[in-house]
DRENMI-209107 format. One line per 10 residues: number of its first residue (from 0); for each residue x, y, z of C-alpha. Coordinates in steps of 0.5 Angstrom, whole numbers, padded with zeros to 4 digits. Layout:
BEGIN
NUM> X Y Z  ...
***
This chain:
BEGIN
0> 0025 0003 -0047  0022 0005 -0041  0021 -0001 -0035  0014 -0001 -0034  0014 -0001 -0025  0019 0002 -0022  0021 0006 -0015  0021 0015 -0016  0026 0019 -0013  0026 0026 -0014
10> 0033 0030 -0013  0031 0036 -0008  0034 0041 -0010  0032 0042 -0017  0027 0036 -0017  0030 0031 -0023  0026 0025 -0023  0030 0019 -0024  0029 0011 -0024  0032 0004 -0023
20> 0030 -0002 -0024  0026 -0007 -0019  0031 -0011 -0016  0034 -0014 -0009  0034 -0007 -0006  0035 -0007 0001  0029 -0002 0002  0021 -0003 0002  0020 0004 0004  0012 0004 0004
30> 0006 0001 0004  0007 -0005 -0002  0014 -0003 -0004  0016 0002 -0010  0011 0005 -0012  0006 0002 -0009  0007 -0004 -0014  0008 -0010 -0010  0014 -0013 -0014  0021 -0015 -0011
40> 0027 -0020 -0014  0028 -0026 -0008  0031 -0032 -0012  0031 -0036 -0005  0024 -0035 -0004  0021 -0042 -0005  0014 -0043 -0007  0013 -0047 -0001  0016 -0047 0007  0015 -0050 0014
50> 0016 -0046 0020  0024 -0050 0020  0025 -0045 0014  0024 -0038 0017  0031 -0035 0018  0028 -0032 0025  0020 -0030 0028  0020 -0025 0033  0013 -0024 0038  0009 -0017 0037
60> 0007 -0014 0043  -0001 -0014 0041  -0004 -0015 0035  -0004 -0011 0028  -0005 -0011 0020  0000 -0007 0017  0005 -0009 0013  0013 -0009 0015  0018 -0003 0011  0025 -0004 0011
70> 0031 0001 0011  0038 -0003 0010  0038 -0007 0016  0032 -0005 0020  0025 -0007 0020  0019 -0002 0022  0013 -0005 0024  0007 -0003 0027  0002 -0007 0033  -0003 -0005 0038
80> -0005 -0006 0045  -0013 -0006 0045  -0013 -0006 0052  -0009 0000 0053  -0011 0004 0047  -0003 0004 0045  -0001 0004 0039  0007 0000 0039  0012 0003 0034  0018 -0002 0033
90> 0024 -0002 0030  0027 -0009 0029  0034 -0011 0026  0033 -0015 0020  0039 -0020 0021  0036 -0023 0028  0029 -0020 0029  0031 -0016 0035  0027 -0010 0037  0033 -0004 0037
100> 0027 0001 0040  0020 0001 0041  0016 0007 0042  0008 0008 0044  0003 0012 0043  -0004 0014 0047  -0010 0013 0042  -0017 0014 0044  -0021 0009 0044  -0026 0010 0038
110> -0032 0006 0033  -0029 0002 0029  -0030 -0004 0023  -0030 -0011 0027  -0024 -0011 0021  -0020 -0005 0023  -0015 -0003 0028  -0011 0003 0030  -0005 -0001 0027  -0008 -0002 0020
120> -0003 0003 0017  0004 0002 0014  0010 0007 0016  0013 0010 0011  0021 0011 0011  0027 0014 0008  0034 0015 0011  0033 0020 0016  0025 0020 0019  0020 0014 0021
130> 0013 0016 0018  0006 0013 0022  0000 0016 0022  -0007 0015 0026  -0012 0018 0026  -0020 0018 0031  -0026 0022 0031  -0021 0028 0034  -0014 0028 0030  -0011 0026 0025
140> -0004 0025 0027  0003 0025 0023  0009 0023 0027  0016 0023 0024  0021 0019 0028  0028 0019 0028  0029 0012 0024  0035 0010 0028  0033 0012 0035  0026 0012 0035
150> 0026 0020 0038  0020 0024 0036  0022 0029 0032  0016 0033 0030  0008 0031 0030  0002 0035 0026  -0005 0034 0027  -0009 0035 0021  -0016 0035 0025  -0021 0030 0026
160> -0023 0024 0021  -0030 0022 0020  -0031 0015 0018  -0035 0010 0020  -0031 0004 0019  -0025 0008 0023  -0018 0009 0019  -0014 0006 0015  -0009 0010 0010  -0002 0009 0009
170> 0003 0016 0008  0007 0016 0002  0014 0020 0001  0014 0023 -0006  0021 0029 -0007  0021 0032 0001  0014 0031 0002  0009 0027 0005  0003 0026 0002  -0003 0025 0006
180> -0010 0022 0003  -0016 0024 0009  -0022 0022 0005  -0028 0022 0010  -0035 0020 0011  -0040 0027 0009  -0039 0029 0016  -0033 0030 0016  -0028 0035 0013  -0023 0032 0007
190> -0017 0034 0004  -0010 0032 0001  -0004 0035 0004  0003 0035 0004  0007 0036 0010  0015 0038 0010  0019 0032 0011  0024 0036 0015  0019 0040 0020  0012 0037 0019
200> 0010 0044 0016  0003 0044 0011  0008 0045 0004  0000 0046 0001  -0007 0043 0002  -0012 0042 -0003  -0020 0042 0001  -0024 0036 -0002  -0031 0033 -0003  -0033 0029 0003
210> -0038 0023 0001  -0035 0016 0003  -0028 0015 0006  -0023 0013 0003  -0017 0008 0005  -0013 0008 -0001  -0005 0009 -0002  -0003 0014 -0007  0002 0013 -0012  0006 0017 -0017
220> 0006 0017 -0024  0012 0019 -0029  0010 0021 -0036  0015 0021 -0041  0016 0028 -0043  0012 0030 -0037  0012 0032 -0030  0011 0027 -0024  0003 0026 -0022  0002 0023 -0015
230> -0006 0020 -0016  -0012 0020 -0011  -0017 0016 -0011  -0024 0017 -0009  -0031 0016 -0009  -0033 0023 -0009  -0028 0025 -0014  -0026 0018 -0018  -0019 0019 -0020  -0014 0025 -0018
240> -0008 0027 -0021  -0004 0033 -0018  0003 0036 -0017  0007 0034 -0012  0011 0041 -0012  0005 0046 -0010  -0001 0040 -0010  -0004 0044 -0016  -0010 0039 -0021  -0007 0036 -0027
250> -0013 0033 -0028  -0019 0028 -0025  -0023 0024 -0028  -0030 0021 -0025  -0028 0014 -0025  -0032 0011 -0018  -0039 0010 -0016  -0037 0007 -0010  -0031 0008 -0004  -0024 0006 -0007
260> -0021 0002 -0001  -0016 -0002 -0005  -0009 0002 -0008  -0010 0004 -0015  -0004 0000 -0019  0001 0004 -0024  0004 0000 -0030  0006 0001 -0037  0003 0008 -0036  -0003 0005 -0036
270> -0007 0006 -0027  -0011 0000 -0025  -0016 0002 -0020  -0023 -0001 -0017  -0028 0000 -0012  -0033 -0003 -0008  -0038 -0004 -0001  -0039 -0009 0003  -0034 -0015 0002  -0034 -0015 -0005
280> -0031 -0011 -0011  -0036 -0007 -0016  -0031 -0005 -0022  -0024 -0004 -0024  -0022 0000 -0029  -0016 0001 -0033  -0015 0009 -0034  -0010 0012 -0039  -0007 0018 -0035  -0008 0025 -0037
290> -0001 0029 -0039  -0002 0036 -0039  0005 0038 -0042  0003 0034 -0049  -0004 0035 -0049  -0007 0028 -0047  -0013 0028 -0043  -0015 0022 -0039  -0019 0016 -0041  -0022 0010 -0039
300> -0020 0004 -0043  -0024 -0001 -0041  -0028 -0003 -0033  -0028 -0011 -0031  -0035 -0012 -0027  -0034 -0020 -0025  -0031 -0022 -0019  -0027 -0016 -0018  -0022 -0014 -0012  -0025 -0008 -0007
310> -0019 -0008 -0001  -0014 -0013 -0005  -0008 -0008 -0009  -0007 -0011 -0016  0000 -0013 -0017  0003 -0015 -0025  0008 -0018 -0029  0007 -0014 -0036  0002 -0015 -0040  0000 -0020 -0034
320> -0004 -0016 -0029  -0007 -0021 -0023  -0014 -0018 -0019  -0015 -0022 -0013  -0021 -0021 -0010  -0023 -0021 -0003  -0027 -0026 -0004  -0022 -0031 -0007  -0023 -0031 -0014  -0017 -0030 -0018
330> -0018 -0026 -0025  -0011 -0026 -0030  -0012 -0021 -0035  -0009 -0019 -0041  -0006 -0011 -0039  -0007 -0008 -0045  -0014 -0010 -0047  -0017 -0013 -0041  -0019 -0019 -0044  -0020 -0025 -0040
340> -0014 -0030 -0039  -0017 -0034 -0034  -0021 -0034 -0027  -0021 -0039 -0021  -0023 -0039 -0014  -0017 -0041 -0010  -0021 -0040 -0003  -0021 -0037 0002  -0023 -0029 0004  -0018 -0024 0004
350> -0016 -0016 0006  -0009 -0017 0005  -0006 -0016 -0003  -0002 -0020 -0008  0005 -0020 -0008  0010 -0022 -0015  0016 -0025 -0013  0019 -0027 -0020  0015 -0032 -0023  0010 -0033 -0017
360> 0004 -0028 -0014  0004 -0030 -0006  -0002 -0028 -0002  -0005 -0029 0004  -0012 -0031 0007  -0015 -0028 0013  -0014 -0035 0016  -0007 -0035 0015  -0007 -0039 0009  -0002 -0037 0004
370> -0003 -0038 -0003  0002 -0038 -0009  0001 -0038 -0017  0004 -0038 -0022  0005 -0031 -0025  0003 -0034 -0032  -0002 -0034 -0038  -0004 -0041 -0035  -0008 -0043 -0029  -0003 -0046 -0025
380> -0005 -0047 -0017  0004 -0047 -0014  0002 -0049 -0006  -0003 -0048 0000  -0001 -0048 0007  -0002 -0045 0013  0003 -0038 0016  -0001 -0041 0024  -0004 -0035 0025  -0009 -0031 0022
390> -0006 -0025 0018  -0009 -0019 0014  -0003 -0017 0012  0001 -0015 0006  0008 -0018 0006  0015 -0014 0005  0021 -0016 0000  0028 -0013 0001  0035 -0015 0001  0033 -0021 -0003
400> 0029 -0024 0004  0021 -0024 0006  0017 -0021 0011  0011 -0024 0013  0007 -0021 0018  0001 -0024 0022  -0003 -0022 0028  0001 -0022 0032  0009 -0024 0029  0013 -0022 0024
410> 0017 -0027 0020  0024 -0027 0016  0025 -0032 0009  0030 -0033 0005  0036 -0029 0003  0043 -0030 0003
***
């Protein structure tokens, strides 16, 4: 029996994928953990703390929204120094909360949505190469450093990005590739490209409809007796599904009359994803992915409309799956078949996504609330209280311990 979430790694050299269970894995390699899916095992995480509780706190130069990723005994996180147009690279050992190395990078000052920054993007790692991307109305920048010590070792430049609401996607590693979604306003030039890990090289590129920037993070499909998928989303082309050995088009499926913000969700072979403008979410939809291999064309299964999440990711606990919406409204859903289990409004506006420790969803308020329910058929509101600062960010588990980023800190909880 196949678990329903789970991490992907591919062998490079004859690319046999294979997968492992979620776990107390030393690792959170990008944006919401193994694939996207916001789940991560902790037993010591409580459901409530105060600040006596935290391991260690360690200050950020400037502020940011992107989330922690964590590489065995180190953590890697992104700030910016508004005021000097800086965005800041740092490495932090996970046992104390000391910064190991800190990097710079000169960004040119540009407009931007009041809620965005130059560091809303989370790094990618693996073994070898720290990943972080930014992006102005002139570049398009991914940078690989040496995840050890901080030295640059290769930088690409994809061209200029259009987008009224500035920038905001996350890179993911998907074999030895990084996969770069560029969703752009209508006057710019879109594309979905893959760099070489090792050397930056454009492995392949696929030219894209321009029609409302997207600020979505792929994820990757793996389909019983298929290839493996990486899934895009987007206005303009709904839901894409391509290789991510020659970026050639599985499928696609119109799915959204507006810009995808939030990342979409794969669980039980089933891609949750939704849309939305403003504040606030449109729909979502549940999508039975296309397999080519065996003849299976995608399907929408069924959209919800009320109350639905337009940044907020949505994270599971099979055939549980919670939908956050930005506006603080809570839906559990029945996966399978959409049908509602309960709907609560716990507060409080969000841009930060859930997270599943266990038998509990945490999330964080703008205001820097955090907000933990029980990962049940029932209602069950567990605790509210406050980080101390304001926060939009998304928190990280590895090696059985939390990290929690506000503003301007970065928090460690639990763990042995």
């Amino acid at each position: 029996m196949k678990l329903p979430c789970l991490p992907i790694t591919v062998a490079l050299s004859v690319l046999v994928w294979t997968l492992s269970a979620v776990a107390a894995e030393p690792q959170w390699t990008r944006f919401r953990g193994p694939n996207g899916c916001g789940v991560g095992e902790a037993p010591s995480i409580p459901a409530a703390w105060t600040d006596a509780d935290y391991r260690w706190k360690a200050k950020l130069p400037g502020i940011g929204f992107s989330s922690p990723t964590v590489w065995d005994d180190r953590l890697y996180i992104t700030s910016t120094l508004v005021d000097r147009s800086l965005l800041v690279v740092l490495c932090l050992k996970t046992a104390d909360g000391s910064v190991l190395w800190k990097r710079s990078f000169g960004v040119k000052p540009h407009p931007k949505f009041k809620a965005n920054i130059d560091a809303s993007t989370t790094p990618a790692v693996d073994k070898d190469r720290l990943y972080v991307v930014w992006a102005t109305p002139d570049e398009h920048v991914v940078v690989a450093m040496d995840q050890r010590r901080g030295d640059e070792l290769w930088r690409r430049d994809l061209g200029p990005f259009v987008a009224e609401d500035g920038f905001a996607n996350s890179p993911v590693l998907v074999g030895d590739v990084v996969v770069v979604a560029n969703d752009q306003d209508p006057e710019g030039v879109s594309s979905l490209v893959a760099l070489d890990q090792k050397t930056g090289q454009v492995r392949w590129k696929i030219d894209r409809q321009s029609k409302k920037a997207s600020f979505s993070t792929p994820c990757l499909f793996e389909p019983t007796g298929g290839r493996v998928q990486v899934i895009v989303t987007s206005c303009a082309h709904g839901m894409t599904s391509v290789d991510p050995t020659n970026g050639a088009k599985n499928w696609e499926l119109a799915a959204f009359d507006v810009r995808t913000t939030g990342s979409p969700l794969i669980v039980a072979d089933t891609i949750f994803a939704t849309n939305g403008a403003g504040t606030a979410g449109k729909y979502l939809v549940a999508v039975r992915p296309g397999v080519p291999e065996r003849g299976v064309r995608p399907e929408i299964l069924y959209r919800i409309k009320e109350s639905m999440p337009y940044v907020p990711t949505p994270v599971a606990k099979w055939p549980l799956v919670f939908l956050w919406s930005d506006r603080g409204v809570v839906t559990c859903i029945d996966g399978p078949s959409g049908r509602v289990h309960w709907r609560e409004r716990v507060g409080g506006d969000y841009l930060a996504s859930p997270i599943r420790v266990g038998d509990r969803v945490y999330c964080t308020a703008k205001s820097g609330e955090m907000i933990v329910l029980a990962a049940a058929e029932r209602y069950q509101l567990l605790a509210r209280f406050n980080l101390g600062e304001a926060s939009n960010s998304t928190p990280a588990v590895a090696d059985g311990r939390m990290y929690l980023r506000t503003l301007s800190q970065v928090m460690c909880l639990g763990g042995r």
